[in-house]
C-alpha positions in Angstrom: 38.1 -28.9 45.9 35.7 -29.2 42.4 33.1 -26.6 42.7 29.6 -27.9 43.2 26.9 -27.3 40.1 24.8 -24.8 41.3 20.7 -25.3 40.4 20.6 -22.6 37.8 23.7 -24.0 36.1 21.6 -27.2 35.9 18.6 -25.6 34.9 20.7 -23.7 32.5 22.1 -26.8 30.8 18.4 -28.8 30.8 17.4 -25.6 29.2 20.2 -25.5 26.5 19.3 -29.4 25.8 15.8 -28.5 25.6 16.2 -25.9 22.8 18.3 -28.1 21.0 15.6 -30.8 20.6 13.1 -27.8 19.5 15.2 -27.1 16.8 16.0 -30.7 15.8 12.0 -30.9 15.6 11.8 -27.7 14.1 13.8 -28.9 10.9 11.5 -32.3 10.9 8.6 -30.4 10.8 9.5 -28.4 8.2 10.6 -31.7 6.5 7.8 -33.3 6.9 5.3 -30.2 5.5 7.7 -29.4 2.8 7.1 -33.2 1.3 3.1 -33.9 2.2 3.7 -34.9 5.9 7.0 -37.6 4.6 9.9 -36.9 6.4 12.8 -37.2 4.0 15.6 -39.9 4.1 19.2 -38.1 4.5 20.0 -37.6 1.3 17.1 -38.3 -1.5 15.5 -35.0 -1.5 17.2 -31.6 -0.3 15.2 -29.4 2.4 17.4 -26.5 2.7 17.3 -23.8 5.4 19.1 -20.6 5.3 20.5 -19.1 7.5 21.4 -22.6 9.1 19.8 -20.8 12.6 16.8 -19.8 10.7 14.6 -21.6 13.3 15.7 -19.2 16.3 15.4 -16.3 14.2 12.1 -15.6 15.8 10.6 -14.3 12.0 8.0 -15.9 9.9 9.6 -17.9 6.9 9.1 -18.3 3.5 9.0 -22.0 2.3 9.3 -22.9 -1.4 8.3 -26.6 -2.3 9.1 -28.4 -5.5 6.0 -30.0 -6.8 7.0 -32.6 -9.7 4.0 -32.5 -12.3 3.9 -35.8 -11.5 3.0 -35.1 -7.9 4.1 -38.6 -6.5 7.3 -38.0 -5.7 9.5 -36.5 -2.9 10.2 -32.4 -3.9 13.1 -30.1 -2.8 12.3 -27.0 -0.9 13.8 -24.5 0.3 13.2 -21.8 3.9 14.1 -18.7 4.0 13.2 -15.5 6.3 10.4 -13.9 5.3 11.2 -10.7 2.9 10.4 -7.0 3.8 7.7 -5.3 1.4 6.1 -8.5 0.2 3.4 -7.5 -2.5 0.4 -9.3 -4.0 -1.2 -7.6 -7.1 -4.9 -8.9 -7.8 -6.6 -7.0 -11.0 -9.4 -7.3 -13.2 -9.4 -6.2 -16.9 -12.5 -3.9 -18.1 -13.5 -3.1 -21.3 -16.5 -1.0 -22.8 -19.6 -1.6 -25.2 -21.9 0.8 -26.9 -25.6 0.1 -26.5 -27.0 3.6 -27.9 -28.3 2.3 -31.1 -30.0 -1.1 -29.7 -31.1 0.8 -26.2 -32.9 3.5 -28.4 -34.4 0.9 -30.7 -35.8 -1.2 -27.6 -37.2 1.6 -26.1 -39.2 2.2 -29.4 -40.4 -1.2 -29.6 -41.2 -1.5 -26.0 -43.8 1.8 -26.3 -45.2 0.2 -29.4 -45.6 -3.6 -27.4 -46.8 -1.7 -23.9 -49.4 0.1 -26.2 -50.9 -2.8 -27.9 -50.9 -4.9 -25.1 -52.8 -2.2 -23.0 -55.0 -2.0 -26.5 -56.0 -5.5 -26.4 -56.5 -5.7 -22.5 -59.4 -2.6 -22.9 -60.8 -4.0 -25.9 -62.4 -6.9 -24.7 -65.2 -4.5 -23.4 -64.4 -1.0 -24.4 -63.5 -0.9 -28.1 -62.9 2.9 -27.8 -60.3 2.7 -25.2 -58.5 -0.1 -27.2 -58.8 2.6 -29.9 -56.8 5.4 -27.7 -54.9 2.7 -26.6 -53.4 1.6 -29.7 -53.1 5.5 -31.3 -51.0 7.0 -28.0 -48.8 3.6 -28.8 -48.4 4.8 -32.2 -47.8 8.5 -31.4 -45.5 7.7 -28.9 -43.0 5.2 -30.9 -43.4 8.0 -33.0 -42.3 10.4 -30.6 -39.3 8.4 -29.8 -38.1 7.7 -32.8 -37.9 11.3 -33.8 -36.7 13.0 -30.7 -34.1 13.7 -32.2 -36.4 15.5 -35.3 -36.4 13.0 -38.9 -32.8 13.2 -39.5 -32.2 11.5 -35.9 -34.7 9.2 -36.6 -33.2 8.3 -40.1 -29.7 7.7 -38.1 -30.9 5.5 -36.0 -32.3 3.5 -39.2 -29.1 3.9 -40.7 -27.4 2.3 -37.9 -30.0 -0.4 -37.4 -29.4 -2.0 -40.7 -25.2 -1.3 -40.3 -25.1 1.6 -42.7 -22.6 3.1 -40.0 -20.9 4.8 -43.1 -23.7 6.5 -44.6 -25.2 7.3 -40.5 -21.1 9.0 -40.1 -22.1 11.2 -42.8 -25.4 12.7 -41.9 -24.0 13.1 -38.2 -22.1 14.8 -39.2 -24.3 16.9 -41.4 -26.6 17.2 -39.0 -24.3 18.0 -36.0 -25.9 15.3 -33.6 -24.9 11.9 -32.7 -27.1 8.8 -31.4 -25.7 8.6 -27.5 -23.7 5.9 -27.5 -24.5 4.6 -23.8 -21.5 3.7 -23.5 -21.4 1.0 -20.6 -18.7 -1.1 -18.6 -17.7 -4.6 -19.6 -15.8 -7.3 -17.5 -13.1 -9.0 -19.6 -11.9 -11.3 -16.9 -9.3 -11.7 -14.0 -5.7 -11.4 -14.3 -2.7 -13.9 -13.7 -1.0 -13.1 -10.4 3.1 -12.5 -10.3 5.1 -12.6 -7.3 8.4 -11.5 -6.6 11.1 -12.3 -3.7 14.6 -10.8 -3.2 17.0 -12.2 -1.0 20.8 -11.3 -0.3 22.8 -14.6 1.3 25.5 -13.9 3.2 27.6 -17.2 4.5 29.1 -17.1 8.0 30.8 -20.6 7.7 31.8 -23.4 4.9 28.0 -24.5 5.6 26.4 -22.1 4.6 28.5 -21.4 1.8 27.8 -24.8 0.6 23.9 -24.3 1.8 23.8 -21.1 -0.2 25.2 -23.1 -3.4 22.8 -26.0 -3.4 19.4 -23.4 -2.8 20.8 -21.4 -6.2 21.2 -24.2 -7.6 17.7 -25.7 -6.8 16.0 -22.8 -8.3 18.2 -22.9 -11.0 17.2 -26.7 -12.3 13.7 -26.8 -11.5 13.0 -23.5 -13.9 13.9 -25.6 -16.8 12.4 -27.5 -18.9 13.5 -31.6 -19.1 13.4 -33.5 -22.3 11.3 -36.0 -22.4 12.8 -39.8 -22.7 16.1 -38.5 -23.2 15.3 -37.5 -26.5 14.8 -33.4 -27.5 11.7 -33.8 -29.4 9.1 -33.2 -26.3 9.9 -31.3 -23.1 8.3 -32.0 -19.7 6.5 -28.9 -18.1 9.0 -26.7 -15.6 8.0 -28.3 -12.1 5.4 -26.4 -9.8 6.1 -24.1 -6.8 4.0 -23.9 -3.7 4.8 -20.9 -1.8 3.9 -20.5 1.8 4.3 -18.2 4.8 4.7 -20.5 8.2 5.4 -19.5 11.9 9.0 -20.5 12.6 7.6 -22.3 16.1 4.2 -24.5 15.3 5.2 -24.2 11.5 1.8 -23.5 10.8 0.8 -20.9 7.5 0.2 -17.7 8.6 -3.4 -16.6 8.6 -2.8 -13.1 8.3 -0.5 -13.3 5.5 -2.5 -13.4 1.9 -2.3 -17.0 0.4 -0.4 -18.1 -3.2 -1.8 -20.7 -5.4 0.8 -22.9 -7.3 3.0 -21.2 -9.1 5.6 -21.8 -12.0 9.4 -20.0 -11.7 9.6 -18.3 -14.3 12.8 -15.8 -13.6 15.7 -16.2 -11.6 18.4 -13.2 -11.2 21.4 -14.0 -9.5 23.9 -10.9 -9.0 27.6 -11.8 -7.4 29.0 -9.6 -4.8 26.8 -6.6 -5.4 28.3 -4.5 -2.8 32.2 -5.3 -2.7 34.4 -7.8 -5.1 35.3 -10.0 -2.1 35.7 -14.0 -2.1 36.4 -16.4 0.9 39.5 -18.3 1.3 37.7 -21.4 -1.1 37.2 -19.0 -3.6 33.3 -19.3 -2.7 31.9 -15.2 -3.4 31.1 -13.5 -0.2 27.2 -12.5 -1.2 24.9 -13.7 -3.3 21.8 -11.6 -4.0 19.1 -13.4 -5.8 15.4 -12.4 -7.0 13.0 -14.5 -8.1 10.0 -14.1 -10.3 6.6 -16.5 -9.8 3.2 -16.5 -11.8 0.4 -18.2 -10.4 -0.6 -21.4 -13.2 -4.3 -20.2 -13.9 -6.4 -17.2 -13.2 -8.6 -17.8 -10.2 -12.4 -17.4 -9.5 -13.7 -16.0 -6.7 -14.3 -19.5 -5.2 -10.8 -20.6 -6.0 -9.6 -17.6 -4.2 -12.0 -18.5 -1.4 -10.8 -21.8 -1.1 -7.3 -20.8 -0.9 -7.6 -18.0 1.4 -9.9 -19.5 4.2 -9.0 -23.5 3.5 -5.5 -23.4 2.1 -6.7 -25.6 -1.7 -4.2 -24.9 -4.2 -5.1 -28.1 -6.5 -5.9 -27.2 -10.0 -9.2 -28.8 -10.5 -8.9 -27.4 -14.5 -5.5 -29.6 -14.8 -7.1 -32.7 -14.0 -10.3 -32.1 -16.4 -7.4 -31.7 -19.0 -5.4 -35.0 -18.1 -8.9 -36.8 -17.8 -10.2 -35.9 -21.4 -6.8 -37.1 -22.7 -7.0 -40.1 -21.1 -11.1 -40.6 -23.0 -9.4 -39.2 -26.0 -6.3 -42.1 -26.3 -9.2 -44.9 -25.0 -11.5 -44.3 -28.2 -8.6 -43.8 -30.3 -6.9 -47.5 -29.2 -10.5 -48.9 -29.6 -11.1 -47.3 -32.9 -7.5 -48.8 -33.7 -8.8 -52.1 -32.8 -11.7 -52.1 -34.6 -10.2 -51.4 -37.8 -7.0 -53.6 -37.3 -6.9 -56.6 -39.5 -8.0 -59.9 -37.6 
């Protein structure tokens, strides 16, 4: 007598289709973001996962999307789990400037200006207090000038009119020096640089296949391609937009710090790191890789804004650039015109 299906073998089984639909729509989400919301036909662009169960890993991923300069085409991209120790470097550059010479300088005009503007203000109805006015301007530009007795005073006239030569030399005989107020200076932002390591181990002919076609993804989009088949002009290295996304509503991580668009510009690739060992194909049993990425221009603080709270990584600099071309060949074919023989 066949055995009746219980109702939590049933359930069991409903359940077992049910996560197999999630991940179906898992990797057609992940599709679908890694190529601007358009699903990918089988077989035009690759979306690679790895490990192939990377959806019920349960861990945030990292997703890599190929951005053609171009921008209206499909783009590879690649998920992988999220890396431990992921680090984001954001630095300014300082530098210093000197104001001792033009601070003390100012400060002697200013007594001389505050005097005989106080001079003039009391001399429209007491000429004596304009008097006092003007000489305690006098005595104390004076005073300033020499605080530092005739010889600092003949410094700072040296280094007013760039004698810095000749003001070295009676420092130095004098044993004092004009304080060089020496004051901080921003210089400017730096570029940020990223870097992920991942070791790939393949469990099946898959993955080792999987594993073959992400290296070799990172691999072609580093380089540069010649432009028209012809070596003459290469075509920037294509863009990388680098995300952090819940493996579940594949949504970008808010807590997670944002990257803007980034260029590949290093990819390390060590075979086998830990034992010499190959699978029956021949395929190497571990592939570590690391990859380097530098943001393509030095953000504001609005940039970074924008990225952080709205997720805007478009380079608003990039299309200023292509836009002034684009004048720049338009006057050129009219001047062209205007000078071509009728």
């Amino acid at each position: 007598m066949a055995r009746q299906t219980t109702t939590t073998e049933k359930a069991f089984s409903e359940a077992k289709k049910g996560i197999g639909v999630v991940r179906e729509g898992g990797a057609k989400i992940l599709d679908a973001l890694a190529n601007n919301g358009i699903p990918q036909a089988t077989g035009v662009n690759a979306v690679c996962h790895f490990p192939l169960d990377v959806l019920d890993s349960g861990r945030p991923l990292i997703r890599f999307a190929c951005h053609p300069s171009t921008d209206h085409h499909p783009m590879d991209s690649v998920s992988l789990p999220c890396p431990q120790g992921l680090t984001f470097g954001d630095s300014a550059t300082y530098a210093t400037i000197d104001v001792g010479t033009l601070a003390a300088v100012g400060e002697v005009v200013q007594a001389g200006v505050a005097g005989f503007t106080s001079a003039k203000n009391n001399g429209e109805g007491n000429a004596a207090a304009a008097k006092q006015a003007a000489t305690e301007s006098l005595k104390d530009s004076y005073r300033k000038m020499t605080s530092g007795g005739i010889g600092g005073a003949a410094i700072l006239a040296a280094r007013k009119i760039g004698m810095d030569s000749v003001a070295g030399g009676m420092e130095f005989a004098a044993k004092q020096v004009v304080n060089p107020r020496t004051n901080t200076t921003f210089a400017g932002n730096t570029l940020r640089n990223f870097q992920f390591d991942f070791k790939m181990i393949a469990k099946s002919p898959q993955e080792v296949d999987m594993i073959h076609q992400i290296h070799t993804i990172f691999r072609n989009n580093l380089y540069a391609a010649e432009l028209g088949g012809e070596s003459i002009m290469l075509k920037y290295p294509n863009q990388w937009e680098i995300t952090f996304v819940d493996p579940i509503e594949m949504k970008e991580l808010k807590y997670i710090p944002k990257i803007y668009r980034t260029y590949l510009t290093g990819l390390n690739t060590v075979v086998n790191s830990t034992a010499n060992t190959f699978h029956k194909d021949m395929a190497p049993y571990e592939i570590d890789v690391a990859l380097q990425f530098q943001e393509t221009k030095i953000l504001t603080r609005n940039e970074m804004e924008d990225l952080q709270l709205k997720g805007v990584r478009k380079n608003k600099d990039e299309a200023l650039a292509t836009q002034g071309v684009n004048n720049i060949k338009s006057i050129l074919k009219k001047g062209a015109e205007f000078i071509a023989p009728q």
